[in-house]
Backbone as CSV, one residue per row, in Angstrom:
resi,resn,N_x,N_y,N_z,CA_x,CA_y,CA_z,C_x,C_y,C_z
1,UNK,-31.237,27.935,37.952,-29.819,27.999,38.210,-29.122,28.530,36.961
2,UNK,-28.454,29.601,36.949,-27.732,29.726,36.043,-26.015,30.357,36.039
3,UNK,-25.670,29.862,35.259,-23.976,29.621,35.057,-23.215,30.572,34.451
4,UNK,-22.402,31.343,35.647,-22.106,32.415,35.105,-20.440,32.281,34.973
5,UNK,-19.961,32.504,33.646,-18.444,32.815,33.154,-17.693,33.577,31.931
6,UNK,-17.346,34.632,33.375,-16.791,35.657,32.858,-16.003,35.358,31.166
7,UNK,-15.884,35.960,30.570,-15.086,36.500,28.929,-13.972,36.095,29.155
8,UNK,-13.439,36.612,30.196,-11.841,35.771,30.039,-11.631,34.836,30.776
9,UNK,-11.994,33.644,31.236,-12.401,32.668,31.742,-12.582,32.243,30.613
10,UNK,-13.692,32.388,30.047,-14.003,31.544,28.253,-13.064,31.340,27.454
11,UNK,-11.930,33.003,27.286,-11.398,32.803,26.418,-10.088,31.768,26.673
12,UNK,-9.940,31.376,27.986,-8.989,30.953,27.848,-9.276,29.290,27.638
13,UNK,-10.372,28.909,28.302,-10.685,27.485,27.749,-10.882,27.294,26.197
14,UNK,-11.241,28.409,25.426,-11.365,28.337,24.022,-9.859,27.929,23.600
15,UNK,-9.290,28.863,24.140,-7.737,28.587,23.585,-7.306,27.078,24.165
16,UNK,-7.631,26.762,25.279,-6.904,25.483,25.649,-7.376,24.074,24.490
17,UNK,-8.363,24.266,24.295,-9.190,23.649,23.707,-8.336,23.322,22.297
18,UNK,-8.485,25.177,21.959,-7.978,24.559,20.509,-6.426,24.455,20.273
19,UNK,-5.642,24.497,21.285,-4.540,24.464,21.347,-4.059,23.216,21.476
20,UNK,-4.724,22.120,22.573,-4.741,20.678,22.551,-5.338,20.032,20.970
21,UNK,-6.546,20.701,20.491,-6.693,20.548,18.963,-5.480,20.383,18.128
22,UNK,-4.572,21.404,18.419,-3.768,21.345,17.161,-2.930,20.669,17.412
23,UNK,-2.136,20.171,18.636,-0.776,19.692,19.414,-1.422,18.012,18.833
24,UNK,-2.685,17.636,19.156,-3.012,16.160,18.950,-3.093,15.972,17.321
25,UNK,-3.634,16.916,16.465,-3.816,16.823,15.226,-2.035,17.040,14.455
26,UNK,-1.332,17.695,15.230,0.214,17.772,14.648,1.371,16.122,15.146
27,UNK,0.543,15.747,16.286,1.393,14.691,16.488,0.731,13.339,15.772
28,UNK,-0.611,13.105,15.602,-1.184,12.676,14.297,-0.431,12.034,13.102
29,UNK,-0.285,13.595,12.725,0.092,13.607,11.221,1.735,12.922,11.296
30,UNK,2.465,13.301,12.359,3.375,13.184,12.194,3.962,11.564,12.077
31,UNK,2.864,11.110,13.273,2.904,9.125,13.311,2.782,8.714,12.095
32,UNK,1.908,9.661,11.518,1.343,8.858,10.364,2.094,8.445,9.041
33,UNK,2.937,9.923,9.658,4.511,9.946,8.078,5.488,9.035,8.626
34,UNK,5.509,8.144,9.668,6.618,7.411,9.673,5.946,6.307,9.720
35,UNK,4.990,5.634,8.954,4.421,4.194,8.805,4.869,3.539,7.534
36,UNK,4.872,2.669,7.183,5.678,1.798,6.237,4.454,1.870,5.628
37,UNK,5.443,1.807,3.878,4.648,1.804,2.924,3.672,0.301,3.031
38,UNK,2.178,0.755,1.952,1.559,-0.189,1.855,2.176,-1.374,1.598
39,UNK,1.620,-2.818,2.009,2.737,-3.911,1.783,1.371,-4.749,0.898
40,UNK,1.930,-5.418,-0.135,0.767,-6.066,-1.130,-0.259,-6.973,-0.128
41,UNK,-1.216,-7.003,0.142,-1.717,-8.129,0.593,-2.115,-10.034,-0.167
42,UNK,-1.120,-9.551,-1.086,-1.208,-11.041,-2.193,-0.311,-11.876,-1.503
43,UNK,-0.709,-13.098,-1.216,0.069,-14.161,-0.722,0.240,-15.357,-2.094
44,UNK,1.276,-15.755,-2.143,1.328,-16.963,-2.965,1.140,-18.371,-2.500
45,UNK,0.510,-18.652,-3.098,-0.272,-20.285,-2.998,0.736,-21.078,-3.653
46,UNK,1.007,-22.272,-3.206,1.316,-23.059,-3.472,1.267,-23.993,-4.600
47,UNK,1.836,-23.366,-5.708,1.432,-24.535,-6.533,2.513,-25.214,-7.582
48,UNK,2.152,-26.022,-8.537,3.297,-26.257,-9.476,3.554,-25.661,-10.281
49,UNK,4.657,-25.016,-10.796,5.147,-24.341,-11.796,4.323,-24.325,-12.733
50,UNK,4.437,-25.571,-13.512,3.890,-25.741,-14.403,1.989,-25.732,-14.960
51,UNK,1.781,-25.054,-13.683,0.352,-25.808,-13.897,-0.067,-24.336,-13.744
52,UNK,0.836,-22.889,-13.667,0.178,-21.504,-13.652,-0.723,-21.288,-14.922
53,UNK,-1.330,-20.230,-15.120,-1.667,-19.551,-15.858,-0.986,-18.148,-16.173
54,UNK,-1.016,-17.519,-15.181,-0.045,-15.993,-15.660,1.104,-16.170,-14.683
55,UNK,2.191,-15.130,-15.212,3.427,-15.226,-13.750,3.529,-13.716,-14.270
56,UNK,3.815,-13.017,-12.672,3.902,-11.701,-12.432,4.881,-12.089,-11.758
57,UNK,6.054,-10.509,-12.719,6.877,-10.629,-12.005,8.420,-9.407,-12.239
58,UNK,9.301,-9.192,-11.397,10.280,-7.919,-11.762,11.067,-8.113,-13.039
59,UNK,11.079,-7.282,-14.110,11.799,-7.801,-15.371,12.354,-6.439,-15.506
60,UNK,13.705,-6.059,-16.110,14.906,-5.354,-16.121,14.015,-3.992,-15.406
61,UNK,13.436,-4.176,-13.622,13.089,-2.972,-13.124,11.986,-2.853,-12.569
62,UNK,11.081,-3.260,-13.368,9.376,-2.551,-13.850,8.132,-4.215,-13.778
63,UNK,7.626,-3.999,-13.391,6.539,-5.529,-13.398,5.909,-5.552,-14.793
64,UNK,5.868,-6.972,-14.857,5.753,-7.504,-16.163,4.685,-9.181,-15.827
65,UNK,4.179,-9.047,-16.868,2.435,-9.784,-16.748,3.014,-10.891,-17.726
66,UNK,3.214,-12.269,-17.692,3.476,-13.349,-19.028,2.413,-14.412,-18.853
67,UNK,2.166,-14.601,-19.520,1.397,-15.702,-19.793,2.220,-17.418,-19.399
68,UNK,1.808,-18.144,-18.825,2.438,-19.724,-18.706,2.741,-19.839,-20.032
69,UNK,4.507,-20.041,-19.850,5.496,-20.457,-21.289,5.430,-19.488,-22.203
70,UNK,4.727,-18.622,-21.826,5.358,-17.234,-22.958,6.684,-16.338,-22.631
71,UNK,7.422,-15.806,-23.241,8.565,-15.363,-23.272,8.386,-14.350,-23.382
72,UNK,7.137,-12.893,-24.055,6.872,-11.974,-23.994,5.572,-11.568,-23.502
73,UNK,5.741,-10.290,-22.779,4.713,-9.940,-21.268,3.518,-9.971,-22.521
74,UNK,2.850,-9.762,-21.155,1.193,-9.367,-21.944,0.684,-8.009,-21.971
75,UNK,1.343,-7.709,-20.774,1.228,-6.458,-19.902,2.384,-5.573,-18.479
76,UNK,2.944,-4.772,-19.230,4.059,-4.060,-18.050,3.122,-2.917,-17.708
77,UNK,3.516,-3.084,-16.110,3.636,-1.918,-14.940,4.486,-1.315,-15.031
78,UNK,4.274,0.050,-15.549,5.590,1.342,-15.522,5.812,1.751,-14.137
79,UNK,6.028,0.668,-12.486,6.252,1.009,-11.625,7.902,0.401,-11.416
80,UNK,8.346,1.336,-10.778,9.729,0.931,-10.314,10.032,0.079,-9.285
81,UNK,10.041,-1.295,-9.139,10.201,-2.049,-8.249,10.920,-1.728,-7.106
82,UNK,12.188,-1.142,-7.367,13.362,-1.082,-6.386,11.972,0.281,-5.087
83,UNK,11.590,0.373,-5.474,10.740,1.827,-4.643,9.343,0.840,-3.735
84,UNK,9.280,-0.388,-4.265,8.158,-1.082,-3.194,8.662,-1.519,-2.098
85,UNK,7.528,-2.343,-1.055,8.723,-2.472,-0.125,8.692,-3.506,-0.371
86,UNK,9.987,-4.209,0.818,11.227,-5.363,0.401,10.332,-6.658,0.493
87,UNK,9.317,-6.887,0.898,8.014,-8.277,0.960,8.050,-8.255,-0.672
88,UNK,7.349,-7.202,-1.083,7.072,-7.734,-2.703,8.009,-7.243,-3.622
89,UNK,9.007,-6.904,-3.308,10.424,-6.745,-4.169,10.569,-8.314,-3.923
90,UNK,11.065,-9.031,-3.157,10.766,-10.583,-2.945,10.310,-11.342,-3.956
91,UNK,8.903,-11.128,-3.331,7.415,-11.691,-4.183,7.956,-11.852,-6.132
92,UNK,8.287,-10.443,-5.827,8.103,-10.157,-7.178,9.563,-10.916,-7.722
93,UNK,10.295,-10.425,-7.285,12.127,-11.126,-7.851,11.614,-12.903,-8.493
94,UNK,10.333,-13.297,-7.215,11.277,-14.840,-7.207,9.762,-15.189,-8.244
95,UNK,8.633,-14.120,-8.595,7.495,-14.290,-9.282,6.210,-14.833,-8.728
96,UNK,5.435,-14.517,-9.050,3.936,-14.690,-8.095,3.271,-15.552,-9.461
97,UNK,3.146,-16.707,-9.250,2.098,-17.860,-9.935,0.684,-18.029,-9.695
98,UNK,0.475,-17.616,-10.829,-1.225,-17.465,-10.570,-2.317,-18.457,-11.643
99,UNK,-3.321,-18.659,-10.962,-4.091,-19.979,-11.508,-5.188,-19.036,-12.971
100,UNK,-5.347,-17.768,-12.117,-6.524,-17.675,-12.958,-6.813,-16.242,-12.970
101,UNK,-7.614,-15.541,-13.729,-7.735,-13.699,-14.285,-8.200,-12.672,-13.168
102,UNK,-9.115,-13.420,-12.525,-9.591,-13.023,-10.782,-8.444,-12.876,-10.177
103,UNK,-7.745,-13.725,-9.708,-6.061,-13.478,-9.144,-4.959,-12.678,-10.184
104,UNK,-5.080,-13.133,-10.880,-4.497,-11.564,-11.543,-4.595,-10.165,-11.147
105,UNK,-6.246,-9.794,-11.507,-6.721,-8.761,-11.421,-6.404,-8.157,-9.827
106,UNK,-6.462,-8.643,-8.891,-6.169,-8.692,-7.819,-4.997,-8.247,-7.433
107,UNK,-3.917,-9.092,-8.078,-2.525,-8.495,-7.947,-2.288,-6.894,-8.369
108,UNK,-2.841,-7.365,-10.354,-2.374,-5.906,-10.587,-3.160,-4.576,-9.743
109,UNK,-4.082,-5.214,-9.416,-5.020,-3.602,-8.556,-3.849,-3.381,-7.278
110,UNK,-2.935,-4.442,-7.016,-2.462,-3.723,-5.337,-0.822,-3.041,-6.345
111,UNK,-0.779,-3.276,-7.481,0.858,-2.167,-7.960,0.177,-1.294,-9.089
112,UNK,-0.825,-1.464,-9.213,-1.073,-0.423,-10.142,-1.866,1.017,-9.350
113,UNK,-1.963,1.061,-8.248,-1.706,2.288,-7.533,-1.355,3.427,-7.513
């Protein structure tokens, strides 16, 4: 048995083909530009003030790394807060308390991006 189709017959399924190609690959892209920025996946735990180890957090702008009861960072993020989105503009305003260098590291890997 064999399957016979004519040249222009072909050509036009070629074209349909890649024409649905591009219409699905353009509406794609386009979903994709209206998705909300990454949102931190750091949740804050519950704990006592006093009993942190580091506090991350927005200082005149820019994130800033302090040590429990230190008054000067350890470490600033040259990122512009006002430009994250509004979850960890939050996070960050009211400060993220952290027990230990593992949770640190953690944080800074999701703004140092």
């Amino acid at each position: 048995m064999k399957i016979i189709i004519d040249k222009k017959k072909l050509s036009y399924i070629l074209l349909s083909v890649t024409s649905i190609s591009i219409i699905a690959y353009t509406f794609s892209t386009i979903f994709s530009l209206n998705k909300k920025p990454k949102q931190s996946t750091i949740e804050q735990p519950q704990i006592k003030k006093n009993e942190y180890k580091f506090l991350v957090k927005e200082d005149s702008g820019v994130i800033k790394v302090f040590k429990n009861g230190e008054k000067t960072p350890i470490n600033i993020i040259e990122k512009e807060v006002e430009y994250l989105p509004e979850y960890d503009q939050n996070m960050l305003k009211n400060g993220i308390y952290l027990y230990n260098t593992d949770d640190l590291n953690k944080v800074l890997e999701d703004y140092e991006d």
